[in-house]
Every structure is written in C-alpha cells, then in structure tokens.
C-alpha positions in Angstrom: -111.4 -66.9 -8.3 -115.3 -67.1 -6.8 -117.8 -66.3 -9.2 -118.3 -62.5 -7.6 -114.6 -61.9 -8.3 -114.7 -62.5 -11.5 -117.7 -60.8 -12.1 -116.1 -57.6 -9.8 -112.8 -58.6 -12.3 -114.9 -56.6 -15.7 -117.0 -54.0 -16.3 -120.6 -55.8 -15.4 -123.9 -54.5 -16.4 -126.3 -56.2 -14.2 -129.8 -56.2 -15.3 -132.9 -57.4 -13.6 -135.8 -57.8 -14.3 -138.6 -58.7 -12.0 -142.5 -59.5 -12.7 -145.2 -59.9 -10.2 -148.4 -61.3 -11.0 -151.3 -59.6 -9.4 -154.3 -61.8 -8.2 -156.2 -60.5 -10.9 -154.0 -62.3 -13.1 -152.7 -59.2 -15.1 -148.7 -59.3 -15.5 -146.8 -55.8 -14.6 -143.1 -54.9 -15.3 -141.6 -53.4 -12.1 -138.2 -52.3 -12.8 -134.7 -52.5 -14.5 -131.7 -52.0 -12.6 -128.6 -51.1 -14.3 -124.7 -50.4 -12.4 -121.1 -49.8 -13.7 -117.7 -50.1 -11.9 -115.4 -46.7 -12.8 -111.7 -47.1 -12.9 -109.4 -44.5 -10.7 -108.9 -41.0 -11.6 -105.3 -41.1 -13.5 -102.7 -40.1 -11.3 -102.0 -36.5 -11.5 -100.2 -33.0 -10.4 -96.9 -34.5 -9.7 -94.5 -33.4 -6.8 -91.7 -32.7 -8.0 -92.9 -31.2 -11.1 -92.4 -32.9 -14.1 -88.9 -31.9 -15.8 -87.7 -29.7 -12.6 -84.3 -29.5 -11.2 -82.3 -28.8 -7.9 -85.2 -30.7 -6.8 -84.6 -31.8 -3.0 -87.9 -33.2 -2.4 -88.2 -32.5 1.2 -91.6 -34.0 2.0 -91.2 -37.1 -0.5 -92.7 -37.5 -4.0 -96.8 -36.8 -4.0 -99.3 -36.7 -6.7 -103.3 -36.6 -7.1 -105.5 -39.6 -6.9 -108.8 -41.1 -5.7 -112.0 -42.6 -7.6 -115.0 -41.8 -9.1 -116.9 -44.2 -7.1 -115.3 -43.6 -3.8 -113.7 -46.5 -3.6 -110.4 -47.2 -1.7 -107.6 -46.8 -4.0 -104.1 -48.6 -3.8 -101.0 -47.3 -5.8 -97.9 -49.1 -7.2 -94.7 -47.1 -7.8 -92.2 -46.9 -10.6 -88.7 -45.3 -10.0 -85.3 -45.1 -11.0 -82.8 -44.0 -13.3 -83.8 -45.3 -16.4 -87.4 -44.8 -18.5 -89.2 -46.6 -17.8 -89.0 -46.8 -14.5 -89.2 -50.5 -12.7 -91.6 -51.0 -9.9 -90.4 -50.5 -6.6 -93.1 -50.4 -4.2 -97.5 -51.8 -4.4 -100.2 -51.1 -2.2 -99.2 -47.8 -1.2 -102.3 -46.4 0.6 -101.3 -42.6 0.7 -100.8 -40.0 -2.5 -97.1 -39.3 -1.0 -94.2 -41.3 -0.2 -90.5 -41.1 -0.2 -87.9 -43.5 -1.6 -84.8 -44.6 0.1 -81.5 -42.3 -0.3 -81.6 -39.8 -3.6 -78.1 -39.0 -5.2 -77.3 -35.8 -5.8 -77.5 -34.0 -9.2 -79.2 -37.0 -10.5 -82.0 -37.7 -12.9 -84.7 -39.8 -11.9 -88.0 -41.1 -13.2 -91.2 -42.3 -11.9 -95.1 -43.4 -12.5 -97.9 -44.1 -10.8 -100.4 -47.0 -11.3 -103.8 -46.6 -9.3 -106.1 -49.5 -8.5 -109.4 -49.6 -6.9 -111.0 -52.4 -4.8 -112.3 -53.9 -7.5 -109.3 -54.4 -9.7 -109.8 -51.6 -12.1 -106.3 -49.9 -12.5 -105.3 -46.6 -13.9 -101.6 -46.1 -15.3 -100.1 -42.8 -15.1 -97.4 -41.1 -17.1 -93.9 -41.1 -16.9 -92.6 -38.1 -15.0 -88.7 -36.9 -14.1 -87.1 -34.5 -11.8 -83.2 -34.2 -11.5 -81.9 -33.5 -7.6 -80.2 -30.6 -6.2 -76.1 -30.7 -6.4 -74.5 -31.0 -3.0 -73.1 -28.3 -0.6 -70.8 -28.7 1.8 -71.8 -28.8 5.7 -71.7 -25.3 7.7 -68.7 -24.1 9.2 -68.9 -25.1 12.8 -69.6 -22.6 14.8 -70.4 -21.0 18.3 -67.7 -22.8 20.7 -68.0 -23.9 23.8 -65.9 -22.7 25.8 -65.4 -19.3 24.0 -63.0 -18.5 21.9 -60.5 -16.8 24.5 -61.8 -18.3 27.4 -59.8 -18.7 30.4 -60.0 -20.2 33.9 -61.5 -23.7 31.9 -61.4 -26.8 33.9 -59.1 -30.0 33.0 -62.6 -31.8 32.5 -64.7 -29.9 30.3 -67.1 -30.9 27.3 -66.6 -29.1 23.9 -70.2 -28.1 21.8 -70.2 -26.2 18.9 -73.2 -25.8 16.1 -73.2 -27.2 12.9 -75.9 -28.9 10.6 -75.4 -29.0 6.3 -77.7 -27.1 3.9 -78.7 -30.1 1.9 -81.9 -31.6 3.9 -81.7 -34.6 4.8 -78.0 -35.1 4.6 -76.1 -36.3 7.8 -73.2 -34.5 9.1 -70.1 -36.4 10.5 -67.2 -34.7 12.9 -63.7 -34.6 13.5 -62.5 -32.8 16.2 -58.7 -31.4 16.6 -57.0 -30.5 20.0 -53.5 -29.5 20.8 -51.1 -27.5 21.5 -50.5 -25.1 18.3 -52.6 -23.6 16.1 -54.1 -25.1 14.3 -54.0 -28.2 16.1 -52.9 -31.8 14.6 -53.8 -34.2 17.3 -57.4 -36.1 15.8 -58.8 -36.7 19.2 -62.3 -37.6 17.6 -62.9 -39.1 14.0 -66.7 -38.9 11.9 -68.9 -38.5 15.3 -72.0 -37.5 15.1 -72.8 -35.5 18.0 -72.1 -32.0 18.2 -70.2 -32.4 21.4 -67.0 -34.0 22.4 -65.8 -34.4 26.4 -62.2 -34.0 27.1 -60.8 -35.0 30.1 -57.2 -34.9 31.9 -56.3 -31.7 30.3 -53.3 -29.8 31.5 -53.8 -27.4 34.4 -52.6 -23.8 33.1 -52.0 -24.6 29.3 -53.2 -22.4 26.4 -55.1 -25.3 24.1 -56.5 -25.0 20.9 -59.1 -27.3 19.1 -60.9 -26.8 15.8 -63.8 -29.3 13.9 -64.0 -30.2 10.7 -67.4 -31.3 9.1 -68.4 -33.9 7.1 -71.3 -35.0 4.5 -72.6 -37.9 3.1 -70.4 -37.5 0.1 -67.6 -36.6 2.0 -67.6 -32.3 1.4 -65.8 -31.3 4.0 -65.6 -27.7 6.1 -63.1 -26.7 8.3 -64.4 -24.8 11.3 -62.0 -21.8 12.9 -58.8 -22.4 15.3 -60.3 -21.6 19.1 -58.3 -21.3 21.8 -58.6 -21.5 25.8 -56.7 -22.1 28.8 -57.3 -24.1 31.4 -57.0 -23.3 35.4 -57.6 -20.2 37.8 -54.8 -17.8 36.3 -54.3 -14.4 37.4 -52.6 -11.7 35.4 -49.4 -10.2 37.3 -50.2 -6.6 39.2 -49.2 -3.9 37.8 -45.3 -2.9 37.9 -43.7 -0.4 39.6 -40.4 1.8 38.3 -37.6 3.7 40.5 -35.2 5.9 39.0 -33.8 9.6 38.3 -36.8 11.7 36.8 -34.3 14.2 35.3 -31.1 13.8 33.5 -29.0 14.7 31.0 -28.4 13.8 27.2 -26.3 10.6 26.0 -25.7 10.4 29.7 -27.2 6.3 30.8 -29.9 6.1 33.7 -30.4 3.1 35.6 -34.0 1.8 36.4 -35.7 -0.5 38.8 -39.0 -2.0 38.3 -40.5 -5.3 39.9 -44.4 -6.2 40.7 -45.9 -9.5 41.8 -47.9 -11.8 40.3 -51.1 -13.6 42.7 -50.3 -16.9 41.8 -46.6 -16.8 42.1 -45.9 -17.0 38.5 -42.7 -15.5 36.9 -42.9 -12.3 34.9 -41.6 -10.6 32.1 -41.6 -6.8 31.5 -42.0 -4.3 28.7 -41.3 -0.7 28.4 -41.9 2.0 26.6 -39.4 5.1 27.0 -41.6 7.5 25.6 -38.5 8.5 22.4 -40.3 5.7 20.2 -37.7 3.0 21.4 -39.1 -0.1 24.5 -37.5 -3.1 25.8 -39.4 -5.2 24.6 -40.7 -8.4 26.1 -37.8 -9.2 29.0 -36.5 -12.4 29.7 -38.9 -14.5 32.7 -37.6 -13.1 36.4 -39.1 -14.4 39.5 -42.4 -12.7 41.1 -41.4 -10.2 43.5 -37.8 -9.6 42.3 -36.7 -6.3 41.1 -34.7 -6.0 38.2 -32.3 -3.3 36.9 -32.8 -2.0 32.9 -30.9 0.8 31.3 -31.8 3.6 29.1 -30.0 6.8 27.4 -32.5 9.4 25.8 -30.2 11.4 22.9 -32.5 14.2 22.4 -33.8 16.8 25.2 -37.2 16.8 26.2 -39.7 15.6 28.5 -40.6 11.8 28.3 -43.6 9.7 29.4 -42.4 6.1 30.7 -44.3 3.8 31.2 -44.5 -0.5 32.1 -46.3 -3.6 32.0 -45.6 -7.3 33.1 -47.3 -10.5 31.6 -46.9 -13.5 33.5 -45.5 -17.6 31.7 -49.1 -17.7 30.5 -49.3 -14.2 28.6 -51.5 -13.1 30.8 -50.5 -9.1 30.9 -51.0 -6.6 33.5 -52.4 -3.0 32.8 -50.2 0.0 32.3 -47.9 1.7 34.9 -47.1 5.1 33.6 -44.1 7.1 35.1 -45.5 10.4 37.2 -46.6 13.3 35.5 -44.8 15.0 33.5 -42.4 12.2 33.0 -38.6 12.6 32.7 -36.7 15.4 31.9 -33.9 15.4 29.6 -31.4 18.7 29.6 -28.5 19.0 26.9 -25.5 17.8 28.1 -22.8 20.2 30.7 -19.4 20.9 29.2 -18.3 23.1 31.3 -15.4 21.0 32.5 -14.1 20.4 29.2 -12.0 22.7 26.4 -13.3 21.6 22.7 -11.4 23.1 20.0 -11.2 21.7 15.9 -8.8 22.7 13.9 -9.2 22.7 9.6 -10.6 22.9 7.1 -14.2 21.2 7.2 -16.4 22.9 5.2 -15.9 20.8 1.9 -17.7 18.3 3.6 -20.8 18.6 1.3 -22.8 15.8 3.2 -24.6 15.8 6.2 -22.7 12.8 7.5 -19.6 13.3 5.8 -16.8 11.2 7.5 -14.0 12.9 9.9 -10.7 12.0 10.9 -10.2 13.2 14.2 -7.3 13.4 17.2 -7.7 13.7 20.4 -8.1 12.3 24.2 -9.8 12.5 27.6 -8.7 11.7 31.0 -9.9 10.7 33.8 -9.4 10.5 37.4 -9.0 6.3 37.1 -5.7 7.1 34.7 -8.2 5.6 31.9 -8.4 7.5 28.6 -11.9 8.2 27.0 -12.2 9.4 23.8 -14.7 12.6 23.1 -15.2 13.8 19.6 -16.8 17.1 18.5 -17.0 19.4 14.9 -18.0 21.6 13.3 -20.1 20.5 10.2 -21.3 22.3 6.8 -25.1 21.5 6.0 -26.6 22.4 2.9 -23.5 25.3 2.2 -24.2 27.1 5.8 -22.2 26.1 9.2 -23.8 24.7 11.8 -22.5 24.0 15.1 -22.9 20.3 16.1 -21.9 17.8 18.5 -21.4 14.7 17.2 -21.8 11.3 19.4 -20.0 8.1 19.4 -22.7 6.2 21.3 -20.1 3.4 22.7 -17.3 5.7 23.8 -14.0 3.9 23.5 -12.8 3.2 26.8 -9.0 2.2 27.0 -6.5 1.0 29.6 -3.8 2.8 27.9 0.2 2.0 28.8 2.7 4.8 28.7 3.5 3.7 25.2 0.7 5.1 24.1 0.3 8.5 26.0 -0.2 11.5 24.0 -2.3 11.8 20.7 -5.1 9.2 19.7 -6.0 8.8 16.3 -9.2 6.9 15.8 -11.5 6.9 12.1 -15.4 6.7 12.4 -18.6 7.1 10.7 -20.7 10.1 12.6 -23.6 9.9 14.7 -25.6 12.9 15.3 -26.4 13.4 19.0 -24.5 14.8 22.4 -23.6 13.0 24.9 -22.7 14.4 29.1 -19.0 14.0 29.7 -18.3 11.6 32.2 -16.8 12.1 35.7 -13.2 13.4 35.5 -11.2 16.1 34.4 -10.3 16.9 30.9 -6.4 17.0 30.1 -6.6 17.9 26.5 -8.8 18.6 23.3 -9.3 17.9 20.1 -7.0 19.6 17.7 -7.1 18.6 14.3 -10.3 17.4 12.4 -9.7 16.8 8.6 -11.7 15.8 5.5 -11.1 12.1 4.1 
C-alpha cells in the first residue's frame, strides 16, 4: 500500500504550517490547515421493515445510505436464514437490490455494511422479514374459442388468461382435450405460454379441453370444462306434422312429421302432446323422410302440439306448433253399443277398488274385443264412470270359446271410442272381490 493509502486508510489530521520571511527580515505565521475523513451514514429505514411478515418484496430489499462528505459509497450485503447473516454480495453501488429466488413463508435476515472511497466502513444492524405464504395460480380463464362455440376450424389455436397472485412466481400449463367432459387426453404438459395450437381435429365433433395451472411450488388450479365443435353445421329446419285435428277419447291418431336438415344430416324428433306426456328424443331417421308416431289423448279437451328436430350433432331446430287451436278431443260415441252391469257394487269403498267382470264384443273380423264399464261408489255417493283398459285384449277366439269371457283386472280410469264393428252382447255381471 503507497504512502497516501495508508495515510487515506485512518483518520488523518494534516497540519501545516507555513512561514515566510519578509525582506525586512521579520517572521510571520500564515496559516494552519486542519481536515478529517467522516465514515458513511449507518445504513438505515429498511425495506422490508424490520420484523414484518407476508412480505413479498416486489421491488427488492432497499435501505438509506450516503456520506457525510459526499463521497461515493459502496455496500456489502448480508443475507440468509440464519443470524447473522453471511455475506452474499460487495460493492453494490445502489441502496436497493434483490436476491435470487425467496421461499415462501420464510424467515430471513439481512445487514448492510457501507464503505466510502476512502475505506471508512459503517456496519448496520441486523434486520428480518418473513415472506408471504403461497397462493395458488388463477383459474384460467376467458377461452378461446368460446365456450359453446361452433363452426371451429380443424386447425385452430387455443388462448386463455391466467397469471398467479404471488409476484414473481411463474405459472406452468397443462392443457386437456378430448372427447368427454372433462377431458383425459394431456395433449400439452408444464408450458408456459398461454396458448396451445391444435391441429387435425375432427371435422363436425363436439370437443372439449380444459387447463390446469401450475406454480413454482407446484399449487395447482383447474380451469372449467369448455366445449366447441368443429365445422360449418347447420341445425335441421323446422318440422312439419300431418294428422286428424279432431278426435275422440282413448281412440289412437296416427301422425306424420318429417323436415330437412341443410347439410344432409339425420334427425331425430321430439314432441310434446300438449296432456303433459312427449316422445321424447326419437331414434336418428334420414333427412327428408317422414315418419309415422302415435298418440291417444284420455281426457277431452283442446290440445296444443307441437315439434322440433335436432340433427347427429345436437344441433336443434326451433318450435313447430300444431295450428291454432290445436286438437280437439270429444268423449267417446257409444251409440252402437248396449252397456249394462249387474250387482252389487257399492261396497266397493275405494276409488279403484278391483272388479270382476264378464263380458264380450264383436266384431265384423269374427275377432272378439273385450269392453269393460261400471258403475263405481266414491266417497259413499255413485258416480257413473267408464273405466279403460288401455291395451284392449284382442283375441282370435275358436268356437270353444264362444259365449261368456271372464277376465280379472286392476282399473284404469278413462274412456275409450269403441272400435269399428257391431256389438253382439254386454256386460252382465260385475261383482266385488
């Protein structure tokens, strides 16, 4: 070390003294000089404060410096775990840095040591701070495509938004695509973009994807199932019915319906018969074919009908509604027939009490159809009622059998229209069982 080092090294006092010796030969003392070398300010105002927690120290660790003299100051660092601290970085020539990766919910402590450009140091105290605990990343949000979307192409690129709470912690994605929801197939593991292009998709498949998000210390969030489908789909047009707008109760109506669909796609119908009964969703016919459905209304009134059609990819039509105002139901015609029961019903106490009837119908086609009607007792008081068996039995019955017909049932309160023939007989015997 040169001699002004060392001198620069300690505090120095410096003095001089100078004499001049006028030509008159008298002796004057001129001056004394005298300077001192001050030490830095201790370091100060630390950042994080001292002892504070669910600290995330977002712009680094600062504190307050400088010198007396307005020298340059340098600054060594202390940091760690334990107390005291080791040293971890010298020189630093700014009041703020920030170390390398902080755990979370952790404890750390740290010093300062100032030194000026003349060696002179100033050691700070020992200072802690204890780091925020982890969250877990967002939930990924905001799809691309939509969530519904239709008419996607086989080739498209997935975004979404995501990001984690914690600043400065990184975010990692896996992203899920398939055919259920939710879907199993990993398609892309721990990227780090927030978009993932898929290509080669199915033309006119429903798909559905979902992300899950990752954090440094592997908290995880799992984003919502979307869903899309892929191609130019068009829903079927909206279906059409034929059929009898009036009729009779317990009496069965045939009805036609078909529509189209654009891009030739098979359909499927549903409808509603306006009693609180529908189809539901028919089995898959071709586009453009008409089909033939059933349907028996038990109760008079006035019914509003009405359709849809949904096409292999669930896309649905709108509504077709049957003219106003709808089908009419009449009670059923027994004109043609002779009813008549015989006994002793009214210790039936129950509404539904069971009856043990005879009787027979007959037809023009030589078949016999069996009819049953009574007379029942609700709550003590007669009321007339005509009582349905909504499968009629329908037998191709030999000579043997010709005459009376004894059958045992459970009733079902309804009417029902007789059905084309001419009766031969009636009921005439009902009896409590």
């Amino acid at each position: 070390m040169n001699v002004k080092k060392a001198l620069a090294v300690a505090v120095i006092l410096l003095f001089i003294s100078v004499s001049v010796i006028p030509s008159t030969g008298n002796i004057s003392k001129v001056s004394s000089v005298c300077k001192y070398n001050n030490p830095p300010y201790e370091p100060s105002n630390p950042c994080p404060p001292n002892g504070s927690t669910n600290w995330s120290c977002p712009g680094g660790i600062c504190w307050t410096g400088g010198d007396p003299d307005g020298d340059k100051v340098y600054y060594d660092m202390y940091f760690g775990k334990t107390s005291p601290p080791p040293k971890i970085m010298s020189n630093i020539t700014t009041n703020c840095t920030k170390p390398d990766y902080l755990e979370f919910n952790t404890t750390y402590y740290w010093k300062i040591v100032a030194w000026d450009e003349h060696g002179a140091s100033t050691e700070g105290p020992i200072w802690s701070f204890t780091t925020m605990a982890n969250s877990p990343p967002y939930e990924p949000s905001n799809p691309f495509p939509e969530d519904g979307a239709t008419n996607v192409p086989i080739n498209v690129t997935f975004c979404w938004d995501g990001g984690d709470p914690t600043p400065g912690d990184f975010v990692l994605y896996d992203v899920y695509l398939g055919f259920v929801c939710p879907p199993h197939n990993l398609v892309s593991y721990h990227q780090t973009e927030t978009c993932y292009e898929a290509t080669g998709l199915e033309l006119y498949e429903r798909y559905y994807w979902l992300i899950v998000a990752w954090d440094s210390l592997n908290a995880s969030t799992e984003g919502p199932c979307w869903t899309f489908t892929t191609g130019i789909n068009n829903p079927p047009d909206r279906p059409k019915m034929a059929g009898p707008l009036s009729g009779r109760v317990g009496a069965r109506y045939v009805y036609d319906i078909f529509t189209e669909d654009p891009d030739g796609d098979n359909v499927s119908y549903y409808i509603e018969w306006g009693d609180g009964t529908s189809t539901g969703w028919t089995d898959y016919y071709p586009s453009g074919m008409p089909i033939s459905i059933k349907h028996t209304w038990y109760r008079k009134g006035t019914y509003l009908v009405r359709c849809r059609a949904k096409d292999v990819y669930d896309f649905e039509s709108g509504w077709w509604t049957i003219p106003w105002p709808g089908i009419t139901i009449s009670e059923a015609n027994y004109d043609l027939c002779l009813f008549e029961v015989k006994g002793d019903v009214s210790k039936s106490s129950k509404w539904l009490e069971p009856i043990f009837f005879i009787g027979k119908w007959f037809n023009k086609n030589n078949r016999y159809k069996l009819f049953l009607s009574a007379t029942l007792v609700i709550m003590g008081d007669k009321n007339e009622e005509t009582l349905l068996i909504q499968d009629l039995i329908d037998e191709d019955l030999s000579d043997a059998y010709y005459g009376n017909i004894e059958i045992k049932i459970r009733l079902f309160i309804g009417v029902i229209e007789p059905l084309e023939g001419i009766c031969k007989g009636f009921f005439y015997r009902a009896t409590v069982y």
